[in-house]
N, C-alpha and C positions, 0 to 999 in steps of 0.2 A: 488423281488428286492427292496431294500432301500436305500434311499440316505439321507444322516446324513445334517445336519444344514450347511451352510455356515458359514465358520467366514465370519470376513470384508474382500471386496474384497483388498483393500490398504495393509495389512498385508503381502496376499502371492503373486497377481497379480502378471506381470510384477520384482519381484523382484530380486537383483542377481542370487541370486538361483534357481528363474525359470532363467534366460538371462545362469548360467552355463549347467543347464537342456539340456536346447535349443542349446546350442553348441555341446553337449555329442551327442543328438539328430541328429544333422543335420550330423553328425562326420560321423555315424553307418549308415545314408543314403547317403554319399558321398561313403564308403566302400561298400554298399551292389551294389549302380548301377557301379561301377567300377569294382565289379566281376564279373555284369550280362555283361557288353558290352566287356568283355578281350578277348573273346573267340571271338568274332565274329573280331580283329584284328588278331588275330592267324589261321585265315584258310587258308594259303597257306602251312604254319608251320605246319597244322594238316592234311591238306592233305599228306605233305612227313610222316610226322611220321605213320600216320597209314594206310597209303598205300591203301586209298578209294578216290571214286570219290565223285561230288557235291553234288550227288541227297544223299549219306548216311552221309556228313557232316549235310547235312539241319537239320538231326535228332536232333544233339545236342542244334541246338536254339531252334526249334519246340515243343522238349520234356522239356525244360528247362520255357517257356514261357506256355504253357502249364498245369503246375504242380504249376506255380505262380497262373493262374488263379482260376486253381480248390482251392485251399488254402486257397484263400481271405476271404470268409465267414467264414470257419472253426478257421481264425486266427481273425477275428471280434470277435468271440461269444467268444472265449481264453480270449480276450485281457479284454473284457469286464466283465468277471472274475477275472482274472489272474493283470492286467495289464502290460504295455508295458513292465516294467523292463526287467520281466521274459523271455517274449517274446522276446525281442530286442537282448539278449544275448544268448539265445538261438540259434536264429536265425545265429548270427554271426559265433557260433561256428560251424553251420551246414556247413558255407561257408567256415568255413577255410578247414574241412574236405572235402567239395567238391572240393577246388582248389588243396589241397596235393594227393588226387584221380584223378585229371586230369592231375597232374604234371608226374604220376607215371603212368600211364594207357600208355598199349599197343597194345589195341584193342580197335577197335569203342564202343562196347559193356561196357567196361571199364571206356574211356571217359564219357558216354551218363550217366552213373552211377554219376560220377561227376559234370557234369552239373547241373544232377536232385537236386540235394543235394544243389548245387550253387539255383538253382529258389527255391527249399523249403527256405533255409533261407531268399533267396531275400525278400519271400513272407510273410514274420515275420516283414517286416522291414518298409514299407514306412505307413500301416494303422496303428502302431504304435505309429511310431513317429509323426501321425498325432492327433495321439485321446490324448499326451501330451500338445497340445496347446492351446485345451478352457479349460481346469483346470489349468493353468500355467499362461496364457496371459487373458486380458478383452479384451472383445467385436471387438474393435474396431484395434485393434492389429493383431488377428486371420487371416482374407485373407493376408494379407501383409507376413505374418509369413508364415502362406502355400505357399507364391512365394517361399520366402528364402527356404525352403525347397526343392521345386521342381529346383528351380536354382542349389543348393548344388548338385542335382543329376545328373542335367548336367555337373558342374565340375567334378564330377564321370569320365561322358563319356569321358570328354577330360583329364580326367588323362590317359585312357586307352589309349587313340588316339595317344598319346603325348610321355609321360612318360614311357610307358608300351613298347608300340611297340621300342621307342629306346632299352630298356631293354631286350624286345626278340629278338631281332637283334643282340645283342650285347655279352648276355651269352647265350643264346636259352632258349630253352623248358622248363626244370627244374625248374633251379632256379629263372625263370621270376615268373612262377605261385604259387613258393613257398614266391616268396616276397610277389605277390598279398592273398597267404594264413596271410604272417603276418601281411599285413595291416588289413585283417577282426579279427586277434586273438588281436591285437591293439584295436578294434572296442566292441570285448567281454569284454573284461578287462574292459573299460572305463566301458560299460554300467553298468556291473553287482557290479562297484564299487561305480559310481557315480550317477547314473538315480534315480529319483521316481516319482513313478505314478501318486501320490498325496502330496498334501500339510498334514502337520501333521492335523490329528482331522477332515480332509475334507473325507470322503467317498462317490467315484463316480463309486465303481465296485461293478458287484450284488454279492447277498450271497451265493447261489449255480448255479451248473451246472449242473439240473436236465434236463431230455428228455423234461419235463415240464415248465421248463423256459428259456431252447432255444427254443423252439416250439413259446412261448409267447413273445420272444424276437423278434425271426425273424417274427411271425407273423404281430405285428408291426409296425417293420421297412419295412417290403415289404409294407405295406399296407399304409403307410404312401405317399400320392403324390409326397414329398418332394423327397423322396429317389429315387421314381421312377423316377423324374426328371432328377436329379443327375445320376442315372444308363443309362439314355441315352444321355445327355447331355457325360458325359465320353465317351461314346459308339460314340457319336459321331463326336467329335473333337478332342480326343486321336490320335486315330488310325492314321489319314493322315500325321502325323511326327513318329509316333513309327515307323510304315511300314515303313518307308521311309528310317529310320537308322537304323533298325536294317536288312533288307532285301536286300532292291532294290537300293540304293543309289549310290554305287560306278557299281557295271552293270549297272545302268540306266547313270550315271554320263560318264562313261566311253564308252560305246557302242551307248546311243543313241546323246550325246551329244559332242561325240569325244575328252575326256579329259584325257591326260594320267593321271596312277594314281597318280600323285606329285600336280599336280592343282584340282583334284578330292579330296584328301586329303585336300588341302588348302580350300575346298569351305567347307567339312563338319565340319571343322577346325571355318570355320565362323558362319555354321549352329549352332554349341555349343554357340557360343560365344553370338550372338544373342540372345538364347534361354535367357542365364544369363542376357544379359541387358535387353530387355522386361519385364521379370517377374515381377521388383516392379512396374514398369507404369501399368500390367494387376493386379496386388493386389491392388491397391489403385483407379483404377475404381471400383472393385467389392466391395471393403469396401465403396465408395463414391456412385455407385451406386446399391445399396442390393436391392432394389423392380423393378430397370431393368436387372438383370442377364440373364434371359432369352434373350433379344434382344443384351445382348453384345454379348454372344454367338454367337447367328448367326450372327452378322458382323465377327466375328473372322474366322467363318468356310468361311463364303463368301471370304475372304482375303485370306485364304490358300488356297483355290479352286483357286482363281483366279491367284495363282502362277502358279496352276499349271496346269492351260488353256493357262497359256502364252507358256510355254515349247511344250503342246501337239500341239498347232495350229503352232506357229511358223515352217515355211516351214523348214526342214531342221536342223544344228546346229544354235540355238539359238548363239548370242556374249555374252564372256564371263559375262561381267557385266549384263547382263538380267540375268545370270544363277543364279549368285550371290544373285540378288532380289530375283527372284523367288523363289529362294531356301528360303531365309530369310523370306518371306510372309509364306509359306510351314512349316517351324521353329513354324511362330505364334501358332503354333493348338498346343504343349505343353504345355507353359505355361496357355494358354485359359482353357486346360480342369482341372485345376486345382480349375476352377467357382464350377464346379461340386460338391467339397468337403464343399464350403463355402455355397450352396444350402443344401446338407443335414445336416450340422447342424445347421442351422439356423431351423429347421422343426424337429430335433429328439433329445431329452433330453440327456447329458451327459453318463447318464447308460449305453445307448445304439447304443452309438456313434460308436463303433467298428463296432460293426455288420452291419450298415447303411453304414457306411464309404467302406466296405468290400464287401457289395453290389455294390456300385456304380464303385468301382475299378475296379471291373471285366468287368465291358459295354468296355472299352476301350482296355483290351484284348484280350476281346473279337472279339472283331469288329477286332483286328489288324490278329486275324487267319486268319478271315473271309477274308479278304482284301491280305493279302499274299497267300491265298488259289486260291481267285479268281485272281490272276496275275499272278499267276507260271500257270494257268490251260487256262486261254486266251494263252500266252506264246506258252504253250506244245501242245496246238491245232492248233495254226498258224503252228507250224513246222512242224509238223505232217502232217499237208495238203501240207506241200510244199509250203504254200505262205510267208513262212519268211525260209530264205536261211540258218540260226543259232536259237538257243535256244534265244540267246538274243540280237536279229539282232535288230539296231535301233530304225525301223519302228515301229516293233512288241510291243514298248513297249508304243504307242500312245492310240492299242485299250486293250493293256491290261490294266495298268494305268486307262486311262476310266471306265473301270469297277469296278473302286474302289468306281466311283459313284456312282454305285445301296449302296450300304452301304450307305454309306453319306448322298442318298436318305432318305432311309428307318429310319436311325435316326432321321431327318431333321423332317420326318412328327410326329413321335414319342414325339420328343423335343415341339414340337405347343399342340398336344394332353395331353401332361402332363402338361403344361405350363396351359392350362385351366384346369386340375383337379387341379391343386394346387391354383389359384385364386375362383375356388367356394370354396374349403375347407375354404381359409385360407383369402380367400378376393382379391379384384378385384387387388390388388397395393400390391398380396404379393413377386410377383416375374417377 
C-alpha cells in the first residue's frame, strides 16, 4: 500500500465540500439505522402476518445483527480499497431490496431473507461513513463529528419509533416498508452521485486486494494495542444500550416495571432523545481529553451500570421519574462507545483505517449477542424450574439482567489490560 503526498491541510480540510460530504454521509446513516430498528416496531404486525410465535420472530433480529457483525472486517478491508463511495451505495441498495423483500414476504423464511439483506447493507454503512472523516475534517473536528454521526443514527431510531409506526398503523404492512425502501433508494442516489472518498490528488486507499495485503493489512491492525483497545472498549460499553433497545426494553419496561405500552413508549421515546443531546458533551471530552479516554470510558460504563442497579435493587416498581433516569444513565453507554472509534485512529494510519475501525465495531455486537443470549437463557431457566410464574415475569428479569454483568465484567478487565499495552507501546500518557 501507498499513500500519495498531502496537499495543504487548509485547501480540503473542513471545506464545503467536505461539510456537503458530511451531510450525504450522516443522510445514508440516518437511513441505514432506521431500516435496522423498523422491524423490531413491527412485531406484533409480523406476528399476524406470518402467523408465528416469539421464539421464531427473534430470528429476524438475531440473523439480521448477526450478518452485521460477521461483515464488519470483510467491509473494512473493501472500504480500504474500494472506498466508502462504492460501499456506501452499495450498501443502500442492498437495503432497499431487503425492505421491498420484507414488504412482499409471506413466510418467516422470506422475511428472515429480507432482514439479512437489510443487516448486510446496514453493515456497509456506519464503518464507512466513518473512515470519511479524517480525510475530510483536521484533527480536532474528527470525535465531535463521530458524535454527529452516531447522534444521526439515533434520529434514525426515533424516525422508526415515531414516523414509521404511525405509518404502519395507518396504511399497514406494504407500503410502510416500501416507503422505508425509498427512503434508503433516496440514500443510493445521494451517495453514488454525491460522496468521495477523497480529496482530488490525495490518495488514502491501498493498491491491491491481494490474499497478501489483507493478511498485512489485518495483521497490523489486530496487532496494533490501539485497535485492540477500541475492540473492547466497544465490546464493552456498546452493548448495555444496544441490548437494551433492540431486545429487552419494552418486556422489561412493561412486565417488570408495570408500564403500559403508551408510557413504555414515551420513556424510550426519551431514551432516543437523550442519546442525541449527549453526544456533542461525549465528543468534546474525548477531543479535550485524548490521553484520558481510557478512564472516561469507565466512568461512562460506571454510570450506565449504576442505572441500572437502581432498577434491579429497587424493591418492587421503581416511580416513574427513577425509571426515566435510569433509563437516561443506561442511554449513556451509546454515545460512550463511540470513544472506541476516536482511540483506533488516533494509533492506525489512514490506509488502514477501515479494517481497524471494522475490528473494533464488532466488540460491541458482539457483546450485544452475548448479553441477549445470556438474558433470554437466565429467563428460560427461571421458568423452566417453576420459579418465575411467565417467560417474562417481573422478578425474573432482576437475575437475568444481572447477568449482563459477567459481560461488562469480562470487558472491564480487558479494557485495564489493553489500556497498559497501549501506554508501554505508545507511552505512559498515550491513553
Amino acid at each position: 500500500m501507498s499513500v500519495a503526498a498531502t496537499p495543504p491541510p487548509s485547501r480540503y480540510k473542513d471545506s464545503p465540500t467536505a461539510w456537503l460530504i458530511l451531510a450525504v454521509g450522516v443522510f445514508t446513516y440516518f437511513s441505514a439505522v432506521a431500516q435496522r430498528t423498523s422491524f423490531g416496531v413491527a412485531t406484533v404486525e409480523a406476528a399476524d402476518r406470518f402467523h408465528t410465535a416469539a421464539s421464531e420472530l427473534s430470528l429476524f433480529s438475531m440473523m439480521q445483527v448477526l450478518v452485521y457483525a460477521l461483515l464488519q472486517v470483510p467491509v473494512g478491508v473493501l472500504v480500504d480499497r474500494f472506498g466508502p463511495r462504492i460501499l456506501i451505495t452499495v450498501g443502500a441498495v442492498a437495503m432497499v431490496a431487503g425492505q421491498l423483500q420484507l414488504a412482499a414476504a409471506q413466510s418467516v423464511a422470506e422475511g428472515v431473507v429480507g432482514r439479512i439483506l437489510v443487516g448486510a447493507g446496514d453493515a456497509a454503512t456506519f464503518v464507512c461513513v466513518m473512515r470519511l472523516l479524517p480525510v475530510w475534517f483536521s484533527p480536532l473536528k474528527v470525535p465531535m463529528l463521530s458524535q454527529v454521526v452516531g447522534m444521526t443514527g439515533n434520529l434514525g431510531q426515533l424516525f422508526s419509533v415515531i414516523p414509521f409506526a404511525a405509518l404502519l398503523h395507518a396504511l399497514g404492512w406494504v407500503p410502510s416498508f416500501a416507503v422505508m425502501a425509498g427512503i434508503a433508494l433516496v440514500a443510493a442516489l445521494l451517495s453514488g452521485l454525491l460522496l468521495r472518498s477523497n480529496p482530488p490528488g490525495v490518495r488514502v486507499l491501498g493498491d491491491s486486494l491481494s490474499l497478501a495485503s489483507i493478511r498485512t493489512s489485518m495483521g497490523l491492525a489486530l496487532r496494533e494495542p490501539g485497535t485492540q483497545l477500541g475492540f473492547w472498549v466497544h465490546f464493552t460499553v456498546q452493548f448495555v444500550g444496544n441490548t437494551f433497545a433492540l431486545t429487552w426494553a419494552y418486556p422489561y419496561l412493561q412486565n417488570a416495571q408495570g408500564l403500559d405500552p403508551t408510557r413504555a413508549s414515551a420513556v424510550m421515546t426519551c431514551y432516543v432523545v437523550f442519546n442525541v443531546a449527549v453526544a456533542p458533551l461525549i465528543g468534546r471530552l474525548s477531543a479535550r481529553f485524548a490521553r484520558r479516554r481510557s478512564r472516561l470510558v469507565l466512568a461512562c460504563c460506571f454510570v450506565s451500570w449504576s442505572g441500572w442497579a437502581v432498577l434491579l435493587i429497587w424493591p418492587g416498581h421503581a416511580p416513574t421519574a427513577v425509571v426515566y433516569v435510569a433509563v437516561c444513565m443506561i442511554a449513556l453507554s451509546l454515545p460512550a462507545s463511540m470513544i472506541a472509534f476516536d482511540i483506533v485512529r488516533a494509533f492506525n494510519p489512514p490506509q488502514r483505517g477501515g479494517t481497524a475501525t471494522g475490528l473494533a465495531n464488532v466488540g460491541g455486537f458482539a457483546a450485544s449477542l452475548l448479553a441477549i443470549y445470556v438474558t433470554g437463557l437466565v429467563l428460560d431457566l427461571l421458568h423452566g424450574a417453576g420459579i418465575s410464574r411467565s417467560l417474562y415475569d417481573g422478578d425474573a428479569f432482576r437475575p437475568a439482567i444481572a447477568a449482563q454483568g459477567l459481560v461488562a465484567l469480562a470487558g472491564t478487565v480487558a479494557i485495564l489490560r489493553c489500556t497498559a499495552k497501549v501506554r508501554r507501546a505508545h507511552g505512559a500518557d498515550a491513553v
